[in-house]
Backbone bond lengths (Angstrom), bond angles and torsions (degrees), N, CA, C in turn:
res aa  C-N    CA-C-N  psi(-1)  N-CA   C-N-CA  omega(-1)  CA-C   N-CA-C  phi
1 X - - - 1.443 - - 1.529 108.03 -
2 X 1.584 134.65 131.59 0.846 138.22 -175.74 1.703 106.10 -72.98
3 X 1.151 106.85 179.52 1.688 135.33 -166.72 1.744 90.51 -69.37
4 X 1.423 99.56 -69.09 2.065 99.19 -165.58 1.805 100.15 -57.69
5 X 1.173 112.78 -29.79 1.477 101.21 -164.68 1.623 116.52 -80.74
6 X 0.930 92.48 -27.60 1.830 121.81 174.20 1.720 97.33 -50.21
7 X 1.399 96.27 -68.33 1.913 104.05 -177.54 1.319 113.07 -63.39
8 X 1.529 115.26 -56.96 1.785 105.33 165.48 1.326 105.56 -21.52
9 X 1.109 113.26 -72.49 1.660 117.44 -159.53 1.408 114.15 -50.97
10 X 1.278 112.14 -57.24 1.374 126.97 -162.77 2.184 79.30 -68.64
11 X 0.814 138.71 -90.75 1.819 131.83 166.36 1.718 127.43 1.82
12 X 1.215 98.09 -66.53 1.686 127.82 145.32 1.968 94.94 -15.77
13 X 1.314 99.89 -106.88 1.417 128.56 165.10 1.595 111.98 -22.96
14 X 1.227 142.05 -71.10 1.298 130.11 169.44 1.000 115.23 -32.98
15 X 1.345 112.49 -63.20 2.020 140.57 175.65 1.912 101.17 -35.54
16 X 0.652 95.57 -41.59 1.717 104.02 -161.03 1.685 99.29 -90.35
17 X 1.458 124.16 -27.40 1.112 131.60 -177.41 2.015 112.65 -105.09
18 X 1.343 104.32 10.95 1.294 119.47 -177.08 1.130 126.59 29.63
19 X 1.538 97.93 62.83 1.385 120.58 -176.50 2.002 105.44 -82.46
20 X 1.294 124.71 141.61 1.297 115.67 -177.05 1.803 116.41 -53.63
21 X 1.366 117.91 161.15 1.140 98.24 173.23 1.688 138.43 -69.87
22 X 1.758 89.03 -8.31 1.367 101.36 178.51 1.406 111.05 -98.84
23 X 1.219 134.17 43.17 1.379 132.99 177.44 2.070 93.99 -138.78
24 X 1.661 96.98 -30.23 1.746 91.95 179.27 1.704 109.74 -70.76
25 X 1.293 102.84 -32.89 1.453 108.54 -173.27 1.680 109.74 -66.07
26 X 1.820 114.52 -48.83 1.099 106.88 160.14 1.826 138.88 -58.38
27 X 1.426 97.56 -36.71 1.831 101.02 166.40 1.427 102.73 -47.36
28 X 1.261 112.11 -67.05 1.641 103.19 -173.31 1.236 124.92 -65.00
29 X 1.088 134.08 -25.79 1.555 154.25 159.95 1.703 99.44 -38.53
30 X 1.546 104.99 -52.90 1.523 101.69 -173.17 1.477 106.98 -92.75
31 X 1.482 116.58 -15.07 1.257 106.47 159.74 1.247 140.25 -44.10
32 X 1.007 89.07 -48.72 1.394 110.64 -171.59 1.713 124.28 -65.69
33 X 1.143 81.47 -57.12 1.927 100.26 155.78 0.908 122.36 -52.80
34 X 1.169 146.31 -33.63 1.345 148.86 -179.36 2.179 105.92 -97.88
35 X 0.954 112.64 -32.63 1.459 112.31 163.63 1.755 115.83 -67.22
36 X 1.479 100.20 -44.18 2.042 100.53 168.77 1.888 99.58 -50.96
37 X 1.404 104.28 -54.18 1.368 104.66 -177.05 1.063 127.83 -42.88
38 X 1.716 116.55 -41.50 1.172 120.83 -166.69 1.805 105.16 -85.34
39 X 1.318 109.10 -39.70 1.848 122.49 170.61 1.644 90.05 -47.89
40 X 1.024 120.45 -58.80 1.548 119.46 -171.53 1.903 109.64 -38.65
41 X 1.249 108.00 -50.74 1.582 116.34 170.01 1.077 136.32 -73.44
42 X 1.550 106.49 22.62 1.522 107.59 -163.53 1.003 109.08 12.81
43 X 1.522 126.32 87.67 1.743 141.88 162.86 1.074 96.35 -93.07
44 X 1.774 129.14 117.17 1.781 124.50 142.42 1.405 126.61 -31.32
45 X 1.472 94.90 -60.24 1.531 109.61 -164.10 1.413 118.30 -156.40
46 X 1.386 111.33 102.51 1.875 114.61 169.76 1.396 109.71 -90.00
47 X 1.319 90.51 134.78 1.324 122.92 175.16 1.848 131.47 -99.43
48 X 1.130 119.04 65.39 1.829 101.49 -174.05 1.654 89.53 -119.07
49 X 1.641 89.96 -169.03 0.955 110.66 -161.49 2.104 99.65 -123.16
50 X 1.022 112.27 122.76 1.478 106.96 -168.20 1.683 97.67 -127.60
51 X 2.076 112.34 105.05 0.680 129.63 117.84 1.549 162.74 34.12
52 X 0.975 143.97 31.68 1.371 120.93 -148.98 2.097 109.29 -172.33
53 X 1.830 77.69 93.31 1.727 98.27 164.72 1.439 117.08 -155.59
54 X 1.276 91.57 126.76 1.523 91.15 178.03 1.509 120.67 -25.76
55 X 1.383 122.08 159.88 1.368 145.08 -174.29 1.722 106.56 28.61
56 X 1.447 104.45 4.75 2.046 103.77 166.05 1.279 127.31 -73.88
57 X 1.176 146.98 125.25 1.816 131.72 163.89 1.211 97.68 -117.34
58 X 1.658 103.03 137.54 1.502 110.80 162.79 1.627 119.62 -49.69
């Protein structure tokens, strides 16, 4: 999956979870930065595991 489609999504997803607009702009903001980062390492393929429900911690 490319870089823009990655952030749509992850944007998409805030949007849908009515996140303010100033927290979508920052997700992708840091998205983004951290994906140059990762292009920077010629990484094949990351692998984690992402989390995410209210009042849960890994």
């Amino acid at each position: 999956m490319n870089k823009q489609k990655i952030i749509f999504r992850v944007i998409k997803q805030a949007r849908i979870e009515n996140y303010s607009k100033v927290i979508v702009k920052n997700y992708a903001s840091a998205l983004k930065l951290f994906l140059q980062w990762v292009s920077a390492l010629k990484v094949s393929k990351i692998s984690c595991i992402i989390a995410y429900k209210k009042n849960n911690v890994l």
